[in-house]
C-alpha positions in Angstrom: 62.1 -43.3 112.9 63.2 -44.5 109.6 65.2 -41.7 107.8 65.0 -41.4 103.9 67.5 -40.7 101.7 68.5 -36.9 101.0 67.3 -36.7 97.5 63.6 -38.4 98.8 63.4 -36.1 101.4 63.9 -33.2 99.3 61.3 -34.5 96.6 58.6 -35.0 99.6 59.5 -31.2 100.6 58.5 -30.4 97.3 55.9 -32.4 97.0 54.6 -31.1 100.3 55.0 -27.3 99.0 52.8 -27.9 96.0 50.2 -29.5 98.1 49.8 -26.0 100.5 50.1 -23.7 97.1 47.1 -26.0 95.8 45.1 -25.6 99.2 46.0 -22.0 99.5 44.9 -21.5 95.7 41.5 -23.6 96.1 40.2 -21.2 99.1 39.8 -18.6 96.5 38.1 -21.2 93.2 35.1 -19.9 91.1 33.1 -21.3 89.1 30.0 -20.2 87.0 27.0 -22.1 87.9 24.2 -20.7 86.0 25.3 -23.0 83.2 27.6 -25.7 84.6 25.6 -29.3 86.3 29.1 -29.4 88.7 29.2 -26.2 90.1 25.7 -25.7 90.5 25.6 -28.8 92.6 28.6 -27.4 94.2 26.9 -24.1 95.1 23.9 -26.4 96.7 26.6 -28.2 98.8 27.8 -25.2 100.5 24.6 -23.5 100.9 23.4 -26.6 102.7 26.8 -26.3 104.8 26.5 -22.9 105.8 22.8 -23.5 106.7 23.8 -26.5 109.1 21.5 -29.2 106.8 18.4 -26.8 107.2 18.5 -25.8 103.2 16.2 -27.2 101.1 18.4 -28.9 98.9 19.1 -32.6 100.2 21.3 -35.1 98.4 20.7 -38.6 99.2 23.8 -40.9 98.8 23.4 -42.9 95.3 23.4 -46.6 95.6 24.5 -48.2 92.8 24.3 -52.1 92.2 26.9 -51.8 89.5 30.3 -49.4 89.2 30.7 -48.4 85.6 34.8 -48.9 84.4 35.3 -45.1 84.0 33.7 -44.5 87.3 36.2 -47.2 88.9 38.7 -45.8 87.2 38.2 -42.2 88.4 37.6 -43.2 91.9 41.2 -45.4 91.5 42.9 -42.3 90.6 42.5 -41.0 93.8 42.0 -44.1 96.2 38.6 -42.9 96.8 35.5 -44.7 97.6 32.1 -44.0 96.3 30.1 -44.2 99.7 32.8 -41.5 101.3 31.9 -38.7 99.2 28.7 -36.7 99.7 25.4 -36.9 97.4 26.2 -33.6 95.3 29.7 -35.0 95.0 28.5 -38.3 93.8 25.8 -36.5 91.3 28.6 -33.9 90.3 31.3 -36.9 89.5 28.8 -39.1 87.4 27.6 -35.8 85.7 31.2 -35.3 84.2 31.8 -38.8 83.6 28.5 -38.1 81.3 26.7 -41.3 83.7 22.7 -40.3 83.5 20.5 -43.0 85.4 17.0 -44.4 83.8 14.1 -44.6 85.3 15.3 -48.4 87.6 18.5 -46.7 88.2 20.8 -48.0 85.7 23.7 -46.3 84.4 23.5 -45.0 80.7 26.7 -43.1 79.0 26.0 -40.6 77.1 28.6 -39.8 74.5 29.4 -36.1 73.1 31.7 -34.9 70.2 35.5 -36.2 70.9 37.3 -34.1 73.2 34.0 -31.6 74.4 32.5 -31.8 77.7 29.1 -32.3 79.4 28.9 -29.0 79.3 29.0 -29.3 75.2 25.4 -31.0 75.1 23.4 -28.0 76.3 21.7 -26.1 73.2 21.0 -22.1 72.8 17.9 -20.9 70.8 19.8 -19.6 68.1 20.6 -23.1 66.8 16.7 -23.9 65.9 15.1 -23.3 62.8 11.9 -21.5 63.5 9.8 -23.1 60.6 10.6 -26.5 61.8 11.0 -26.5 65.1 9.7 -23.1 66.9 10.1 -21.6 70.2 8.3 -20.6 73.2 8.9 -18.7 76.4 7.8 -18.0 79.7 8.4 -14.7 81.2 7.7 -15.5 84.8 9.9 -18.6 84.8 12.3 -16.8 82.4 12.2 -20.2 80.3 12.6 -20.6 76.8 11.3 -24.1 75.1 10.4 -25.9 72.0 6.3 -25.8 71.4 4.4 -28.6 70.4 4.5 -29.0 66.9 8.7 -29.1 66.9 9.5 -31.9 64.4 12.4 -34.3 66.2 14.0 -34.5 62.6 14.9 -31.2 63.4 16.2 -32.0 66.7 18.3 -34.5 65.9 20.5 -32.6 63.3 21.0 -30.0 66.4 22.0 -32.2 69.4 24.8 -32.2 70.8 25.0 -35.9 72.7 24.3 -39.1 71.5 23.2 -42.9 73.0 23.8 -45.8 72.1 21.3 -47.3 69.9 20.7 -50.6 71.8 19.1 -48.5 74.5 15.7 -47.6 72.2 14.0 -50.2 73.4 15.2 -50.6 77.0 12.5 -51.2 79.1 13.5 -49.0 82.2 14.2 -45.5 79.9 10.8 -43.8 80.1 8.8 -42.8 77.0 8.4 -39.4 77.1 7.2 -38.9 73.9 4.2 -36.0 74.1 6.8 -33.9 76.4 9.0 -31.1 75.5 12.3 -31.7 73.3 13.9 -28.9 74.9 14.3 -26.1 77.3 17.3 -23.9 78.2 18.5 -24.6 81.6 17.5 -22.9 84.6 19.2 -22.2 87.9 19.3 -25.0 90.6 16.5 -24.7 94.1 16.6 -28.2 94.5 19.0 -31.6 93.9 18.2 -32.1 89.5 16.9 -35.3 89.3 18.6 -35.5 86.1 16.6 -38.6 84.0 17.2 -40.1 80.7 13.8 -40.4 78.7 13.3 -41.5 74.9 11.1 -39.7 72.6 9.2 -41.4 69.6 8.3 -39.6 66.2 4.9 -38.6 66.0 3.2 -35.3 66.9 4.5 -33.4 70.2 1.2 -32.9 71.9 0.5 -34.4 75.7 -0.8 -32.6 78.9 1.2 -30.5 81.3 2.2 -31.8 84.3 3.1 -30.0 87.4 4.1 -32.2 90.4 7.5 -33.8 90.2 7.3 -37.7 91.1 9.6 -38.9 94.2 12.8 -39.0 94.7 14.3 -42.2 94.1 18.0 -43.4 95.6 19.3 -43.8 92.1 19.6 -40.2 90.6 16.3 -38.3 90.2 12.6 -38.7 89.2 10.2 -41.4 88.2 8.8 -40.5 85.0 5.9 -42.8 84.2 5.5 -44.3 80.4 5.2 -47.1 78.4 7.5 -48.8 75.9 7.2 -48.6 72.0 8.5 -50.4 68.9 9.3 -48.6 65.8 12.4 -47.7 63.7 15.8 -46.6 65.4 15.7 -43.4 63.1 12.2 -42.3 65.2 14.1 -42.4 68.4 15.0 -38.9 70.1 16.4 -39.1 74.0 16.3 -36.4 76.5 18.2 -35.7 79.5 15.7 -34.1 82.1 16.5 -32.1 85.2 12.8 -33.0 86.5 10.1 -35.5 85.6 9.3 -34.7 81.6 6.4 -32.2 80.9 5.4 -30.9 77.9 5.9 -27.1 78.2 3.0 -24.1 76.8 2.6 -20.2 77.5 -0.6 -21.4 79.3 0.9 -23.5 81.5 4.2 -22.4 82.6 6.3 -24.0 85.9 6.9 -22.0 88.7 11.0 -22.2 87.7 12.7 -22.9 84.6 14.3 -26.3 84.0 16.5 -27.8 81.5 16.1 -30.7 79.1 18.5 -31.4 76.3 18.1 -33.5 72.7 20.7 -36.7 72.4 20.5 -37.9 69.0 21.6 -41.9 68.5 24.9 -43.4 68.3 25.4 -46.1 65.6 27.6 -47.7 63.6 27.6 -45.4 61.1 28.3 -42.4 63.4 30.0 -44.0 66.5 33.6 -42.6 65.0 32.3 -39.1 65.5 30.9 -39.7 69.4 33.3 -40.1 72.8 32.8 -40.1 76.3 32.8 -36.6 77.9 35.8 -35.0 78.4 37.1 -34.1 81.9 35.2 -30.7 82.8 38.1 -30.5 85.5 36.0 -28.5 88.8 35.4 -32.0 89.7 38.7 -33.6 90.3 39.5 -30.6 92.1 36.2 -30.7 94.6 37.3 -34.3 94.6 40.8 -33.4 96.1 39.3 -31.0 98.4 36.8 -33.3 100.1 39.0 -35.7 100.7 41.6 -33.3 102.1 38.3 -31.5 104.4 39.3 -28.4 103.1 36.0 -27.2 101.0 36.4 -25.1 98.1 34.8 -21.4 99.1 31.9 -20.4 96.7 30.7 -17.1 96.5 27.7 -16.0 99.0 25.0 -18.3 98.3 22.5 -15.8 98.2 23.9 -14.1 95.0 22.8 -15.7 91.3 25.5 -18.2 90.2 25.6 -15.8 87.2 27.4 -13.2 89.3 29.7 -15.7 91.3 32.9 -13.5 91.2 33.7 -10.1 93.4 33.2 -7.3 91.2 35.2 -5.2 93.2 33.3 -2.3 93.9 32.7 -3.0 97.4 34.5 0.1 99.6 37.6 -0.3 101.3 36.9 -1.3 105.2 39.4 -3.2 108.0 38.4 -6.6 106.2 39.5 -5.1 103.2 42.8 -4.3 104.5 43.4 -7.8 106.4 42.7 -9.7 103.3 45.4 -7.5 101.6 47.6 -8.5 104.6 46.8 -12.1 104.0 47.6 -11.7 99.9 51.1 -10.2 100.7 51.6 -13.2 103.2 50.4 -15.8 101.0 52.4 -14.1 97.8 55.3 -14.1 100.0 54.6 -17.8 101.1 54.0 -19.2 97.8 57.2 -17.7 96.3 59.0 -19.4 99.0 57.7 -22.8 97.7 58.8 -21.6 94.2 62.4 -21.5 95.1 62.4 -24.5 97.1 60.8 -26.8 94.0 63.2 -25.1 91.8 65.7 -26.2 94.3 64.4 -29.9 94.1 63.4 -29.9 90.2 67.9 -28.8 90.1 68.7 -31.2 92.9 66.4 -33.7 90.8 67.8 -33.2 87.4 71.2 -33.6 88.5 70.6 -37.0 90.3 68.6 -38.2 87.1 71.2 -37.4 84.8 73.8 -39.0 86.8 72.7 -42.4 85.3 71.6 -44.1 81.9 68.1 -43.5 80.6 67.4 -47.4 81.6 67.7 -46.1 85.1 65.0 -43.0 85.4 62.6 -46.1 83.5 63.3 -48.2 86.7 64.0 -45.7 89.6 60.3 -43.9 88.9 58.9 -47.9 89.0 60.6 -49.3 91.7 59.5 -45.9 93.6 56.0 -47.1 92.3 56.1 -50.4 94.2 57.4 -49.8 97.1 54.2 -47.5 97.3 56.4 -43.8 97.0 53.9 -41.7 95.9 56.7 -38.8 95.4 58.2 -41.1 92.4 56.5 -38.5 89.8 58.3 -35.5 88.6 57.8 -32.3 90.0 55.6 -31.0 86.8 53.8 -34.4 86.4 50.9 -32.4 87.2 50.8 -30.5 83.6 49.6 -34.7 82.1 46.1 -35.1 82.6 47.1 -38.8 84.5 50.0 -37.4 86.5 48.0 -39.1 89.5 47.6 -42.8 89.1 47.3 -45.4 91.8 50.0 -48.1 92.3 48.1 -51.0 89.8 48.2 -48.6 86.8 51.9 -49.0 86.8 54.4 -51.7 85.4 56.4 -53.1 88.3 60.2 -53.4 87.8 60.1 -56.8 87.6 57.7 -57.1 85.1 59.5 -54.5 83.1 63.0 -56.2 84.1 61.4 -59.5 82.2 60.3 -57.6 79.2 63.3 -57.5 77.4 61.2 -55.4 74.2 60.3 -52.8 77.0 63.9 -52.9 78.3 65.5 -52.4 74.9 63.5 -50.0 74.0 64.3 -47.9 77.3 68.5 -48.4 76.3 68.1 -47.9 72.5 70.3 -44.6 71.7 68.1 -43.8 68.8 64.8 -43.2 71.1 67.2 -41.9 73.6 67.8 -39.1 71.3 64.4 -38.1 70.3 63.5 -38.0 73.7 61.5 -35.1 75.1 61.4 -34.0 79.0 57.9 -35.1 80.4 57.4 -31.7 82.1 57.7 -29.9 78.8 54.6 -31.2 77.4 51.3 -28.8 78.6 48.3 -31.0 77.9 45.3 -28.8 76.9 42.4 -30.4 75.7 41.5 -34.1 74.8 40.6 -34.2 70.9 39.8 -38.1 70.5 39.6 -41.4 73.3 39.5 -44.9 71.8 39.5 -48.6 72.9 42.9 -48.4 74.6 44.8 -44.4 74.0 44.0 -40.7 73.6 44.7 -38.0 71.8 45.4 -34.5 73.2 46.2 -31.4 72.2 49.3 -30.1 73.7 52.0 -27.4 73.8 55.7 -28.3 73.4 57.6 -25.0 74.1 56.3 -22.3 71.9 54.8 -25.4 69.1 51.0 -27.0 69.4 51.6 -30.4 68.9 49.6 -33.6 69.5 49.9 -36.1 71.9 49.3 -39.8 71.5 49.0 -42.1 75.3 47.6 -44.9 76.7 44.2 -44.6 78.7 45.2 -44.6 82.6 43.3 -48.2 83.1 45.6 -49.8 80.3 48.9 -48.9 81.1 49.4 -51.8 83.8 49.1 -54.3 81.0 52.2 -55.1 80.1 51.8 -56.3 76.8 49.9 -53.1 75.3 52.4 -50.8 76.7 54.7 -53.1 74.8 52.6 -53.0 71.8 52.4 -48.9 72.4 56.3 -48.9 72.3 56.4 -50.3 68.9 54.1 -48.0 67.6 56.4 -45.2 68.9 59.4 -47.0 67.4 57.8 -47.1 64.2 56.4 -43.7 64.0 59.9 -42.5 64.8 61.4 -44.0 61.7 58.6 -42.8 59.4 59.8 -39.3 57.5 57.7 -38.5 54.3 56.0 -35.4 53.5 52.5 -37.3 53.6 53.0 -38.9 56.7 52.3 -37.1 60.2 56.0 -35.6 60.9 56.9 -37.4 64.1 58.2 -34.8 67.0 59.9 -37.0 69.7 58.5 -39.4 72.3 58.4 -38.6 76.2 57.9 -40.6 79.6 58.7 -40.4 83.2 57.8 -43.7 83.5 58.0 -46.4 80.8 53.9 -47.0 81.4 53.8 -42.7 80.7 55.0 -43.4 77.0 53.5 -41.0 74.3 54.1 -39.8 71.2 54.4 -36.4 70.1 53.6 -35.1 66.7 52.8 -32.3 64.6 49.4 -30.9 64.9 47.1 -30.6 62.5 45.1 -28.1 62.5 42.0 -29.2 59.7 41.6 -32.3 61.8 40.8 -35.4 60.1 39.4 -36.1 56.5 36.2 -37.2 57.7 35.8 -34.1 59.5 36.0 -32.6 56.3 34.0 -34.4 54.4 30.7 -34.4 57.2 31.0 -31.0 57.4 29.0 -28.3 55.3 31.9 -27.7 53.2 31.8 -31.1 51.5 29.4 -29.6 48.9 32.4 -27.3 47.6 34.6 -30.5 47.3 35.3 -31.6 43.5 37.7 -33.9 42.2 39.6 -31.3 39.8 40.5 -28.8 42.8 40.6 -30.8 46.2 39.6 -34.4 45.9 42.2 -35.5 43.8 45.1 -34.0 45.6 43.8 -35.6 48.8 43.7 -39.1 46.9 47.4 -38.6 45.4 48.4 -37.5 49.3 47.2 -40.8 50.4 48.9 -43.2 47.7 52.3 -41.0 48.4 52.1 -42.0 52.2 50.7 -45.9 50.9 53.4 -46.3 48.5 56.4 -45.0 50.7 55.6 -47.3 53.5 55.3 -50.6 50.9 58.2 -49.2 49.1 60.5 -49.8 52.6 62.4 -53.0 53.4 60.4 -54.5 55.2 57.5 -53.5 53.7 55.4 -51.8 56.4 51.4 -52.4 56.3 49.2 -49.5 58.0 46.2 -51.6 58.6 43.7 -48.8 59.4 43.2 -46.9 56.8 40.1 -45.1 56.6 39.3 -41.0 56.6 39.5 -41.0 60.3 43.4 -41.8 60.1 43.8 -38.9 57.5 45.0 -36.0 58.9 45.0 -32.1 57.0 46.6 -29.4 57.5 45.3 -25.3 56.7 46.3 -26.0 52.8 43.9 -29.2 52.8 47.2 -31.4 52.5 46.5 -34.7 53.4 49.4 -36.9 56.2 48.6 -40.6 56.9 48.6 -41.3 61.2 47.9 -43.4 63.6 50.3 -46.6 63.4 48.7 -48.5 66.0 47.8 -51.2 64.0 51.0 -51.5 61.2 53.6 -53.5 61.6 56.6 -54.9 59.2 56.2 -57.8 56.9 57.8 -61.0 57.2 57.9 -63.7 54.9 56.8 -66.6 57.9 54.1 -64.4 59.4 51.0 -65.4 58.4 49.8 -61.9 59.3 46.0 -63.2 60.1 45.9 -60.7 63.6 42.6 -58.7 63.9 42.5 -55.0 62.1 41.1 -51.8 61.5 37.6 -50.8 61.5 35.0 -53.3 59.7 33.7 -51.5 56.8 37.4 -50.6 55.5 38.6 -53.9 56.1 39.9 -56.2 53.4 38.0 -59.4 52.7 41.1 -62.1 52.9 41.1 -60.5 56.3 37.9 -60.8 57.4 38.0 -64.4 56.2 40.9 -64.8 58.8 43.1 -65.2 55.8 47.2 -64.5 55.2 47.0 -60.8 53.8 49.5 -58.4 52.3 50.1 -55.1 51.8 47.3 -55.2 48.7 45.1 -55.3 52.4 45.7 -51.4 52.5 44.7 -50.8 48.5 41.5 -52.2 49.6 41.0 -50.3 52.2 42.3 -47.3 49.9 39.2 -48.0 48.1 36.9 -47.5 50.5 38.4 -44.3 51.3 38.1 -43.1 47.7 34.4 -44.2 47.9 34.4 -41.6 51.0 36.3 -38.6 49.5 33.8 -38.9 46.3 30.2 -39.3 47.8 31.2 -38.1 51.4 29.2 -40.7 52.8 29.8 -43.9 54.9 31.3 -46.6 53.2 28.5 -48.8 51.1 25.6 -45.9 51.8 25.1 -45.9 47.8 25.0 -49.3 47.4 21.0 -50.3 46.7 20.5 -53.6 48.2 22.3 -52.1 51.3 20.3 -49.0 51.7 16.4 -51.3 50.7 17.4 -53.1 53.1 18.9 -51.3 55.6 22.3 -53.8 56.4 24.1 -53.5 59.8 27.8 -53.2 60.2 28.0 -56.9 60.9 26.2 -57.9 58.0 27.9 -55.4 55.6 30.9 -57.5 56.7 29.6 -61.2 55.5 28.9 -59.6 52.0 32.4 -57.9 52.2 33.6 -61.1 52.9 32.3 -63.3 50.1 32.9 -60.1 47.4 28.7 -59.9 47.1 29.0 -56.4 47.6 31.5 -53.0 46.6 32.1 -49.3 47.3 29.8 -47.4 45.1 30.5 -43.4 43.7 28.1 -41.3 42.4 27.1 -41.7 38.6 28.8 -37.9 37.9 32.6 -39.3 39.6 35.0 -39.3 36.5 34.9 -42.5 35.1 38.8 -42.7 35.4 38.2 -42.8 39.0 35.6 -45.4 39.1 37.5 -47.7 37.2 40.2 -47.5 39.4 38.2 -47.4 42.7 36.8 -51.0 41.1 40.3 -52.0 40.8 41.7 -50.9 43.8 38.4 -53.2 45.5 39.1 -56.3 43.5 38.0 -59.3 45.7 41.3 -61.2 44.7 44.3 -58.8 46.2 46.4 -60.4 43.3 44.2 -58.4 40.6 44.4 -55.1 43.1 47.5 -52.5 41.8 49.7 -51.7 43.9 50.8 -48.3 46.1 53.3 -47.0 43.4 50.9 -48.0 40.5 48.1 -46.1 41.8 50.6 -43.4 42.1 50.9 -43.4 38.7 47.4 -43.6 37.5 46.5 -40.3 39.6 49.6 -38.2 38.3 48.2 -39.5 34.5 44.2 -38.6 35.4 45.6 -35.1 36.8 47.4 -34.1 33.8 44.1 -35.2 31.6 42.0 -32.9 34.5 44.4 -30.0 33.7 43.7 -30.1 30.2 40.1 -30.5 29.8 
């Protein structure tokens, strides 16, 4: 038998010891199901377990014709396939991934605020306004719901979920427009059928209807309707647990049932709007399936309100051998303590033995040769400790990068380095194209934690393009630029960047929010503005001058005092006198018409850009929403951009904006960047319209 080496054999000990603390941990899981999709479906698994099949909850396996990328990617993570797991598994997984089927069986995402949960997108009573929207119950199905004459203007303002706009007039999502808009959720009998419907404006009247359609192979009911045209502002969706019924006190179900509001996701929102975050129950029953060793719920006859012990029961010889059992298991799992400290020693010892070049291509080469122990004993405190060998650069690859290599040997990184297993992820705040955001704990300090989505770190050339954005934001020190914390990886595909956190979130946060109406010029807006030029005019000040390329609100960062710290890097990079500098960039609306034209741009790209962001911090609006022509007739994003691009159109502020300010926004948005001022200049003309401010 072949014999690995010592330090191997003591890392698969470990490894081995954390696996039987996780399955003697998992025996003992709860979870709350009266208002949780997962572990409801969870409860419904083991009650059909214990019954031997004969409950009435049956969960057919989901076909599905096509596999979403995030459910592929999921499924990747733990070389899992999607026939192997049960139907409440299958229901549970797209549930979290926030996958709810239409009425043919097709997959629709829904999308929740950035870093919140499924969980997120049910609504409590308290959040309607009873003039607009009132409320009904039912006392024998314990069911509160909206009544027929709920406006969906109302709705909309209150949900908590959003689709994508292109699905308003999809043929196979059911209009369920006389039906209720929504109902608290009840407790699972049955498998939810859970539906995706849309709702049109118009008065919520319609009949009540008591018999649920069939089941279906896809994910739930057949609700019958027919499709409508009309405007995508009269478009309300609803996720239903059963076929869509318009609720009354005169004809209440038998058992309460939920249905939640999702407004629309659009251009002009989709900033604000993210895939569900990981509820986390899920990877767990995940792990526990395959490893046949089923999470225990609590007695399956008790309400999945009142999952947990409450310890009153008296003290009887079962009592006493599970006290037995605790010492044992205490005693067993403080065993495995000291033999992974023992390892994590051993570990750190053989690690430091060597350059930091080598821990980049020991982990990888690990990687290939298929070693699942190659992660570090705490790899399980990064969301993506677990990742399956094609979401890893091979040492080759990485050998024949010779930025990637570099960048592994440069002393300076070297030295701002911080050990992966410090770094407690907590809770995603923000998912994009290609990286995420978390928030994180270094030590005793929150901090914030920039990475590359698990599917995109075996390209080589983004994790390339990620390691300049770390080398960048590592040279960057100005007071109105996000102070830069160190940089950590156990393998060079794990990069991320840590930073300060910020604890207001981002200025367009700020300015959507309901304080926006306390917002002036003389006491925040203008120190936001100067902020932002400081951060502009340090970065074109350096040799070579650096160009953000993203600036808009999203990428402006406050902290408790309403100081404002340029982020996010991604996009900048160093001028050169031969570059024609004609890559892609930032978002659309804040994007510089010599670039859109596909022209050679500058650093007067970002004082365009600034411009836009101005418009934002003095009508707290979306770029261009005051302009006329673009509000009579109702412009898209795309063609917002062609009059961008041909200068037929320019931010707008609201006729009471100083006029100081206008005339510099105007400037700042020339259509030639020769007649834009630059970073220091605008510098300048804040500091000058201050002092006047302060004096009037």
């Amino acid at each position: 038998m072949l014999r690995l080496p010592s330090h191997r054999r003591r890392r698969a000990a470990c490894t081995g010891a954390y696996a039987l603390l996780l399955l003697l941990t998992q025996q003992q899981t709860v979870v709350e199901g009266a208002v949780d999709v997962v572990a409801q479906l969870h409860r419904l698994q083991h009650e059909s377990t214990v019954s031997n099949g004969d409950s009435e909850a049956v969960a057919t396996p989901i076909v599905l014709a096509n596999v979403p990328e995030t459910l592929m990617t999921r499924l990747t993570e733990r070389s899992v396939r999607w026939d192997a797991l049960s139907g409440f598994l299958q229901r549970a997984l797209l549930w979290d991934l926030g996958l709810v089927g239409t009425r043919d069986g097709r997959l629709i995402q829904v999308f929740v605020h950035c870093g919140d949960t499924m969980s997120s997108t049910f609504l409590t009573s308290d959040v309607f306004d009873a003039t607009r929207c009132p409320l009904a119950s039912c006392s024998n199905a314990n069911l509160q719901f909206t009544s027929a004459t709920c406006e969906s203007e109302t709705v909309h303002h209150v949900a908590q979920c959003a689709i994508a706009e292109v699905e308003q007039n999809a043929s196979d999502i059911s209009d369920a427009t006389p039906t209720t808009l929504w109902s608290e959720d009840g407790d699972f009998s049955s498998v939810p059928n859970i539906r995706l419907n849309k709702h049109w404006s118009g008065e919520q009247t319609g009949a009540v209807g008591d018999e649920e359609p069939p089941q279906n192979s896809s994910q739930g009911d057949v609700v019958t309707g027919s499709s409508s045209n009309g405007s995508s502002n009269d478009v309300l969706f609803t996720i239903n647990q059963k076929a869509a019924m318009q609720f009354s006190v005169d004809h209440c179900p038998l058992q309460g049932f939920f249905t939640t509001p999702c407004t629309q996701r659009h251009d002009g929102n989709a900033e604000l709007w993210c895939p569900p975050s990981r509820g986390g129950f899920v990877d767990l029953w995940l792990d526990s399936e395959m490893a046949g060793t089923p999470i225990v719920s609590s007695n399956s006859s008790a309400s999945a309100t009142a999952m947990s012990n409450d310890g009153t029961t008296s003290i009887s010889g079962s009592t006493i051998a599970l006290v037995v059992l605790f010492i044992v298991l205490a005693g067993a799992a403080g065993a495995i303590i000291a033999i992974c400290v023992s390892c994590k020693r051993h570990d750190q010892k053989h690690i430091t033995s060597s350059p930091t070049i080598y821990e980049c291509a020991s982990t990888m080469r690990a990687k290939d040769r298929g070693d699942e122990q190659a992660h570090s004993p705490n790899a399980q405190r990064s969301p993506h400790a677990k990742l399956s060998p094609r979401n890893s650069l091979s040492e080759s690859r990485r050998r024949r990068s010779v930025e990637l290599a570099a960048f592994c040997a440069d002393a300076k990184i070297a030295s701002k380095r911080i050990a992966y297993d410090c770094l407690v992820f907590e809770k995603m705040l923000a998912r994009g194209a290609s990286g995420e955001v978390w928030r994180a704990t270094f030590g005793s300090q929150v901090v914030a934690i920039k990475q590359l989505l698990p599917e995109k770190r075996h390209d080589e050339a983004i994790v390339s393009r990620f390691a300049q954005e770390v080398r960048l934001a590592s040279a960057l020190e100005h007071p109105n630029i996000v102070r830069f914390v160190g940089l950590s990886w156990n393998r060079v595909c794990d990069l991320c960047i840590v930073s300060e956190f910020m604890e207001q979130g981002d200025l367009s946060m700020l300015l959507n929010s309901k304080r926006n109406s306390e917002l002036t010029w003389a006491n925040e807006k203008l120190a936001i503005a100067l902020d932002i030029a400081e951060a502009l005019a340090y970065l074109h000040g350096r040799q070579p001058v650096i160009i953000h390329r993203d600036l808009k609100s999203l990428n402006v960062l406050l902290d408790t005092s309403l100081r404002a710290k340029l982020s996010d890097f991604g996009l900048s990079r160093e001028r050169s006198f031969d570059d024609t500098m004609t890559n892609g960039v930032g978002t659309l609306l804040w994007t510089a018409p010599e670039i859109l034209r596909g022209e050679a741009y500058s650093e007067r790209a970002d004082v365009y850009s600034y411009a836009i962001v101005l418009s934002e911090l003095d009508t707290c609006l979306p770029p261009f929403t005051l302009n006329e022509e673009v509000s009579e007739r109702h412009l898209t994003t795309m063609q917002l951009m062609h009059l961008a691009t041909s200068g037929e159109v320019s931010p707008q502020l609201r006729d009471d904006c100083p006029a100081s300010l206008q005339h510099l926004t105007a400037a700042c948005a020339a259509f030639e960047p020769a007649q834009r001022p630059t970073a220091l200049e605008i510098v300048f003309t804040l500091r000058n319209i201050s002092r006047c401010m302060r004096y009037d």
